[in-house]
C-alpha positions in Angstrom: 116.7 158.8 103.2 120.1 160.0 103.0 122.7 161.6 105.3 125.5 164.6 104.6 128.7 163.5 104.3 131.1 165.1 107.0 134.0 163.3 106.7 136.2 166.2 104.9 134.8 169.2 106.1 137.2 171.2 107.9 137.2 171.4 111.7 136.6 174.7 113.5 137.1 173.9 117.2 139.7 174.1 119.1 139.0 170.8 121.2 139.3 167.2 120.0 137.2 166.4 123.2 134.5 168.6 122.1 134.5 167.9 118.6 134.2 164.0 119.7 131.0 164.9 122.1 129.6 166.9 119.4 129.5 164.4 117.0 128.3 161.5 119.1 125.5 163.6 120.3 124.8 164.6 116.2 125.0 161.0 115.4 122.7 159.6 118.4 119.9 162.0 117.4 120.5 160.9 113.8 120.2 157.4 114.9 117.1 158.0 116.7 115.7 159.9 113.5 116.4 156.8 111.6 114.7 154.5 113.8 111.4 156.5 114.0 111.3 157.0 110.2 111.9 153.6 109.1 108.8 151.5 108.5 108.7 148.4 111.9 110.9 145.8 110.4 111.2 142.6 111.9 114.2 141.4 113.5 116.0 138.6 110.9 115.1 136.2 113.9 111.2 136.5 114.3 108.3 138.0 113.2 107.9 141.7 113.0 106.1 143.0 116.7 102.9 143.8 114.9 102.4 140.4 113.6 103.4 138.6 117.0 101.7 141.2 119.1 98.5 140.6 116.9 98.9 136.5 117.0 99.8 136.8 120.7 96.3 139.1 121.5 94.3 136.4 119.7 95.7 133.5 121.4 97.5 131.9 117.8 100.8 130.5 118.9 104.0 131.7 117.0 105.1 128.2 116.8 102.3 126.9 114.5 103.5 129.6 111.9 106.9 129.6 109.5 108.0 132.9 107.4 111.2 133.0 105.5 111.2 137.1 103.8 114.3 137.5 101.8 115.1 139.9 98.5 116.4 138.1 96.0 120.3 138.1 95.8 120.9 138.7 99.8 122.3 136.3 102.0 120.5 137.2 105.3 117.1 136.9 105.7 114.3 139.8 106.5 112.1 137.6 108.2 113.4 134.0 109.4 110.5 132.5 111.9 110.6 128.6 112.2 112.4 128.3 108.8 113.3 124.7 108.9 110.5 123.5 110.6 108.7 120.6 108.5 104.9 121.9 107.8 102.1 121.0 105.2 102.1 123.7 101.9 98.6 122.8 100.9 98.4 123.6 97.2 101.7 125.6 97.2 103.1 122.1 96.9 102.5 122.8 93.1 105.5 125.1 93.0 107.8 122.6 93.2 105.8 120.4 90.4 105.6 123.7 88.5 108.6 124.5 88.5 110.5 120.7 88.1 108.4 120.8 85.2 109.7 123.9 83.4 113.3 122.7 83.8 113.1 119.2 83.5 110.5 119.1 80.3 110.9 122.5 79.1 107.9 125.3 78.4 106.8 124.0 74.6 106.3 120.5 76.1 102.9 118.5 74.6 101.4 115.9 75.2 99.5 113.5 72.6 96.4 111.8 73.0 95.8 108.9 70.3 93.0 107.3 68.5 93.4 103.9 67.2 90.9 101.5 65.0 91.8 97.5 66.0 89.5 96.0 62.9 88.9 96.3 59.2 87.8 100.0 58.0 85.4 99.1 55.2 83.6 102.4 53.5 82.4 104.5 56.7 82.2 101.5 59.3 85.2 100.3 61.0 84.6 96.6 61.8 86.6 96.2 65.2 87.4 98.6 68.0 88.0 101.7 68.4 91.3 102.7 70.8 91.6 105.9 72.9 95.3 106.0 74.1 95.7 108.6 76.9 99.0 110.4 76.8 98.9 112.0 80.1 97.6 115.7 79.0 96.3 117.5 81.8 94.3 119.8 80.1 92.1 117.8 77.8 89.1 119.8 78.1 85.9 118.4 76.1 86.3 121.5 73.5 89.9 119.6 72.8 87.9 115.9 72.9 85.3 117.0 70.4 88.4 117.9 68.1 89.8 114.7 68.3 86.3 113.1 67.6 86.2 115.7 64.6 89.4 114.2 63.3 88.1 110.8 62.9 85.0 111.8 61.4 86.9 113.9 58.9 88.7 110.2 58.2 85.4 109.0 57.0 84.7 106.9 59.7 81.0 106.8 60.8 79.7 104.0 62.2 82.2 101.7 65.0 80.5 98.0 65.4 83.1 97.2 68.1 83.8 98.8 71.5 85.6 101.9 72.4 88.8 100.5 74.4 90.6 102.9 77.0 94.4 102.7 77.2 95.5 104.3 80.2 98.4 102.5 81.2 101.1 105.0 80.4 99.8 105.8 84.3 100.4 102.9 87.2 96.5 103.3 88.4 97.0 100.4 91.4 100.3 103.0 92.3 97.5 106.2 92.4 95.4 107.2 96.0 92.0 107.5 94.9 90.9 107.8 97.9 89.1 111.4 98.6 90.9 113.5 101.4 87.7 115.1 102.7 85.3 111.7 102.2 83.5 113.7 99.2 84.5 111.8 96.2 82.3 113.9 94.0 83.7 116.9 94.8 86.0 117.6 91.4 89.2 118.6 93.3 88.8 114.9 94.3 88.6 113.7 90.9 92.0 110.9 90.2 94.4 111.4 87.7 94.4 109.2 84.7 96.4 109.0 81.4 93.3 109.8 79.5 91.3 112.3 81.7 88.4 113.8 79.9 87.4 117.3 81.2 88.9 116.6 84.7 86.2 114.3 84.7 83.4 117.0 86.0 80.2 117.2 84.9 78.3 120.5 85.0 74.6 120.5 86.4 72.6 123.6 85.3 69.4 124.5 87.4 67.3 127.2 85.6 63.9 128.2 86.8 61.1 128.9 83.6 57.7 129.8 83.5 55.9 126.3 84.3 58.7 124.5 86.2 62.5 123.9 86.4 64.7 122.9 83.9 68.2 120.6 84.4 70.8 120.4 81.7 73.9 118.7 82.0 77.4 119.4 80.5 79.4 117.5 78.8 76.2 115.5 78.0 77.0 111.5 78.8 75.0 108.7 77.4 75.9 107.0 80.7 74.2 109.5 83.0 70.7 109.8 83.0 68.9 112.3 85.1 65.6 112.6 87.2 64.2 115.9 88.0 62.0 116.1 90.6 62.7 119.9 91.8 59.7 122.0 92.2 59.0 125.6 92.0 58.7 128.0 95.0 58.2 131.5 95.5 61.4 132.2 98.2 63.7 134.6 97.9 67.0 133.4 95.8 68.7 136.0 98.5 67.5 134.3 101.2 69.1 130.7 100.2 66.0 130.2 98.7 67.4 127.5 96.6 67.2 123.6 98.1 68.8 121.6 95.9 69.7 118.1 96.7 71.9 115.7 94.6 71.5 111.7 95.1 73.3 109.5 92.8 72.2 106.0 92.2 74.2 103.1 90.0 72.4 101.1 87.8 73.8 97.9 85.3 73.7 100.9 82.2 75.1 103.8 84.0 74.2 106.4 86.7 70.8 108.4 87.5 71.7 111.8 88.6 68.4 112.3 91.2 68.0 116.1 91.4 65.3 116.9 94.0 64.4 120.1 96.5 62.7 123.4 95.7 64.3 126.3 93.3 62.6 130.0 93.7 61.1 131.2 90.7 62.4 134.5 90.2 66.5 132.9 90.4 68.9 132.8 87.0 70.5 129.6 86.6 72.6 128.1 89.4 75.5 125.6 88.2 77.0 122.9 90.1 80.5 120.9 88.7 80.9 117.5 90.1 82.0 114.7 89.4 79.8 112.0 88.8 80.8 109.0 87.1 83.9 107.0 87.4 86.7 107.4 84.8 85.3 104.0 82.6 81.7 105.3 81.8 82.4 109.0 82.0 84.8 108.7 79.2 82.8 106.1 77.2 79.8 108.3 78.0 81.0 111.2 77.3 82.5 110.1 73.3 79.6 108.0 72.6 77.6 111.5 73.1 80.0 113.4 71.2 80.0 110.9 68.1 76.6 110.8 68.0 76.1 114.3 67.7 78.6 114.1 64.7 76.3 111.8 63.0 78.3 108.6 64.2 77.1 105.0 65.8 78.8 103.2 68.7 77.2 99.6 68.7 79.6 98.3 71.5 80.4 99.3 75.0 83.9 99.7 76.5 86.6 98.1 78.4 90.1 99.4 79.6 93.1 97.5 77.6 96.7 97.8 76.6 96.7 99.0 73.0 98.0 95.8 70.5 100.9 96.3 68.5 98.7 95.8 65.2 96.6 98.9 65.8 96.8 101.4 63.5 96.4 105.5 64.1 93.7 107.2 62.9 94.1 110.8 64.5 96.1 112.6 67.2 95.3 115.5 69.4 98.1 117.6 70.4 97.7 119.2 73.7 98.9 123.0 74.5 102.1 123.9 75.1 103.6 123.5 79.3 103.6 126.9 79.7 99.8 126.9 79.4 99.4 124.3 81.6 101.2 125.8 84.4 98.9 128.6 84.4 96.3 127.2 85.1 97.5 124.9 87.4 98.7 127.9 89.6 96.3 130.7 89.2 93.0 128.2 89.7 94.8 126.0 92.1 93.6 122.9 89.5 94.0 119.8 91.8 93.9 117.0 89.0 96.5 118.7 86.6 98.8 118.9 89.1 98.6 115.3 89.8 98.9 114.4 85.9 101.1 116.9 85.5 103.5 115.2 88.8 103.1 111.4 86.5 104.1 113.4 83.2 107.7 113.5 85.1 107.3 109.7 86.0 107.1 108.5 82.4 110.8 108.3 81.5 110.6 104.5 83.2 106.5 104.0 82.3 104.1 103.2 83.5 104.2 105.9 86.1 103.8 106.3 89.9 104.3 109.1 92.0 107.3 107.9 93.3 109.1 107.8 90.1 108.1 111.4 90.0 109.4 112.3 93.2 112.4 110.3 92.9 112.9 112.4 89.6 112.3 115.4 91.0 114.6 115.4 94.4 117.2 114.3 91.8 116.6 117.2 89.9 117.1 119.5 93.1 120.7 117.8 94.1 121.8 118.6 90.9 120.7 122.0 90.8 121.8 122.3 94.6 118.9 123.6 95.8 118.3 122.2 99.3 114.8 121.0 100.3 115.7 118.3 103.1 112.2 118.3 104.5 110.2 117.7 101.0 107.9 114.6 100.9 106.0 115.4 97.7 103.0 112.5 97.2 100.8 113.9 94.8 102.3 116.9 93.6 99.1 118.9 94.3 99.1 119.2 98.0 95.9 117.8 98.1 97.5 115.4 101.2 98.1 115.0 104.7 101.5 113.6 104.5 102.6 116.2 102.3 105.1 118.4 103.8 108.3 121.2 102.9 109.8 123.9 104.9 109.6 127.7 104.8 113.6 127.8 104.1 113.4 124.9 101.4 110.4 126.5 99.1 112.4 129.8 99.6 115.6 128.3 98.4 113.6 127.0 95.2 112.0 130.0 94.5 115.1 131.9 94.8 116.8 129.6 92.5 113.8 129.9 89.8 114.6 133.8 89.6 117.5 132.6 87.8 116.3 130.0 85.0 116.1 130.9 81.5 112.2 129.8 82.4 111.8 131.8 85.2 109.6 134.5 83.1 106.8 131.7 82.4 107.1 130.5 85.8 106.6 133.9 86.9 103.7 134.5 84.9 102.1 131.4 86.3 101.1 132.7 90.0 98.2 134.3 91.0 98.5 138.2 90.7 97.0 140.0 94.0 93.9 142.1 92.8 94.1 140.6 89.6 93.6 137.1 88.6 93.1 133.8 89.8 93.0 132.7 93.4 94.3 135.9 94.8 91.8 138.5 92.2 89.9 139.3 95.5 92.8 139.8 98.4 95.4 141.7 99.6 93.6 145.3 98.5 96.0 148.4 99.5 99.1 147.2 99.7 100.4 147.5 97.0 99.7 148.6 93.1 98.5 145.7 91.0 101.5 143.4 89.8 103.6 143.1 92.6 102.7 141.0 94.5 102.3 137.5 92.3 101.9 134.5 94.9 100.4 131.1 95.1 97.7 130.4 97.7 97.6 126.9 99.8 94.5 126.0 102.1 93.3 123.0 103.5 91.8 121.8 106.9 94.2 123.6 109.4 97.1 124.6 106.9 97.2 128.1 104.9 100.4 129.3 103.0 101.3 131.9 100.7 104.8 131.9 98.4 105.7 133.4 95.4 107.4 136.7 94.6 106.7 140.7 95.9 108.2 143.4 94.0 108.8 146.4 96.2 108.6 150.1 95.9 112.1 150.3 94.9 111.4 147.4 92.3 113.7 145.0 93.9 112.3 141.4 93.7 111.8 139.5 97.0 110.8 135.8 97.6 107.9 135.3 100.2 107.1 131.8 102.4 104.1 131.8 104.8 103.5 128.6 105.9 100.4 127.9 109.0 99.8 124.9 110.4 97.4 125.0 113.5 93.2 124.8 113.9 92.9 128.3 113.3 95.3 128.5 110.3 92.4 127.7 107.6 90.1 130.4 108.8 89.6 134.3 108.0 92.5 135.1 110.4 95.1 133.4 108.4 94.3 135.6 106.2 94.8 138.9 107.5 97.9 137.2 109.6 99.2 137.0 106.0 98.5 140.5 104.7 100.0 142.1 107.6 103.2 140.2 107.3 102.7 141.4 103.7 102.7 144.9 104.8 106.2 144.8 106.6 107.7 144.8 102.7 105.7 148.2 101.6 
């Protein structure tokens, strides 16, 4: 849109009057041209009318919802509804622990996870123990265990006669909540964070129907799981929810029996189901005593958790991947138990660490940098809470000030892309071309919220808060209230 410049033309009538009246009929239609070409913008007090009007219709009160729309750079607000109002973020609590991260440890960051013989190494057997010492990576995937298993075999160690000790005390466990928001503690995104966590814990059960029965395979394999199939064939249709699968753990004095029972439709593929099964102790000595074995190695003892001695000696060492690695995943996929490891990384610096070291650390952190979050109470660092809560107008305020670290291109890179990848790969079709909108998602039981970063048509960056708190915030309709509020920016 533009407009002719009049100021030095010459004038041609004879009457000031006139001249006067002319113009501020010419400008009134101009400014009634304007209005009805512009896209509906919201006033920077409230919502735009089509998002209220559309809340209002289905009985979702404006209060319940917070928006703070504002390019990057301005110093008034697009959109300012309920901006300082304290509300729950859900997972776009991780933000914050993202991005404290990146500035406080730095994108190349690593973590190291140790193995350490107690004992006398004589030929292939060490006489004495063997000492996993968790450094607090959050991504130690088994791939990454079975290398640090490789290591020691590569030493020439074969056979351990002792037991396999867990040092996890770089974490405060007793400082930790363990307890499952929803009730569901096998659910993985319930799984605790530890100093040494193995595969976030999780254990992968694969249903697959064959010719004669069904088959049940479990990975990682775990010599402290053992598993009972009972599952019978049928001849429903896998469309029709034809698979009944039920699940029924039982502890016994050497472990866990995984009970799988129901009916599974012969004509299905395999079905998968990730869940975590047994506590941190036997899942990691489980879960190693499998993997040694299948490199040819013994384990004669059991395990126990202790405080490495000063007269162990180190016999390999996993490096993790870099921070910047980490924060992808932890933002695209929404990863509960990184986050929470990730949160204790930052408590470390007086050890062993609590989440209120971190916390402490990280509202530090912000004063310094004079970003102003008054309303953060950050628990967990994942979200995964009830107490956990920020404001529209603090998160904004972050964000904003992220656009301007030297790290702000891996932070960036970390969120969800709309259309794309991760947690936002299958919303917000037709609004805009792949790539510009790049925002992390938040849901629990009444709470949605959206933030990140749009890019608009104009490529000018913007930061975006959506924060809903209410009964209705965590179903469909949050949703599309989100991608019309969305739409007011293309």
């Amino acid at each position: 849109m533009w407009a002719r410049d009049y100021s030095n033309e010459p004038m041609n009538h004879k009457s000031t009057g006139f001249t006067e009246a002319r113009t501020a009929i010419l400008l009134g239609f101009f400014m009634l041209f304007l209005t009805s070409a512009m896209p509906a913008r919201a006033n920077p007090a409230g919502l735009p009318s089509a998002v209220s009007n559309f809340m209002q219709a289905r009985g979702i009160p404006e209060s319940s919802l917070s928006v703070v729309i504002r390019k990057v750079g301005s110093k008034q607000s697009t959109i300012s509804h309920y901006p300082g109002t304290s509300r729950n973020p859900a997972s776009a609590m991780k933000l914050v622990t993202t991005a404290a991260a990146l500035q406080l440890l730095g994108p190349q960051h690593r973590w190291h996870t140790q193995a350490l013989v107690h004992g006398q190494v004589q030929g292939n057997t060490l006489d004495g123990d063997l000492i996993l010492k968790g450094g607090g990576d959050p991504w130690l995937v088994i791939e990454r265990f079975w290398l640090l298993a490789r290591q020691l075999r590569d030493r020439g160690i074969a056979h351990i006669r002792g037991d396999l000790v867990i040092d996890d005390t770089l974490f405060d466990q007793r400082a930790i909540d363990t307890k499952p928001i929803d009730g569901k503690s096998t659910r993985t995104y319930n799984t605790p964070p530890s100093a040494l966590l193995v595969n976030f814990g999780a254990t992968a059960i694969t249903i697959s129907s064959r010719q004669n029965g069904v088959n049940i395979g479990a990975k990682p394999p775990a010599t402290t799981l053992k598993i009972q199939n009972t599952v019978e064939l049928s001849n429903a249709d896998c469309a029709q929810q034809g698979r009944r699968i039920q699940l029924d753990l039982k502890q016994g004095a050497s472990g866990v029996t995984l009970s799988v029972g129901g009916r599974y439709p012969a004509g299905c593929g395999a079905s998968t189901y990730r869940r975590t099964l047994l506590s941190h102790g036997p899942y990691v000595y489980g879960v190693f005593k499998a993997l040694w074995q299948q490199l040819g190695g013994t384990l004669s003892g059991g395990w126990r958790y202790a405080k490495t001695p000063g007269s162990a000696m180190t016999a390999a060492q996993l490096e993790s991947v870099s921070l910047a690695e980490v924060i992808r995943y932890i933002n695209k996929f929404s990863n509960n138990v990184m986050a929470r490891n990730l949160l204790l990384t930052l408590g470390t610096h007086h050890p062993p660490a609590t989440p209120d070291k971190a916390a402490t650390k990280i509202k530090k952190w912000l004063d310094q940098s004079g970003v102003m979050m008054p309303k953060l109470n950050i628990d967990n660092g994942a979200g995964l809470s009830r107490d956990a809560r920020i404001s529209a107008q603090g998160l904004a305020a972050l964000l904003e000030s992220a656009a301007t670290w030297a790290w702000w291109p891996e932070f960036l890179g970390s969120l969800p892309i709309a259309e794309v990848d991760g947690s936002l790969k299958k919303r917000f079709h037709n609004i805009a071309q792949p790539g510009r909108l790049r925002l992390k998602t938040g849901l629990l039981k009444d709470a949605r919220a959206l933030a990140g970063y749009v890019i608009d048509r104009n490529g000018d960056l913007w930061v975006v808060v959506i924060l809903h708190n209410g009964p209705r915030a965590a179903q469909p309709i949050g949703i599309e209230i989100q991608h019309r509020i969305l739409e007011t920016l293309f």
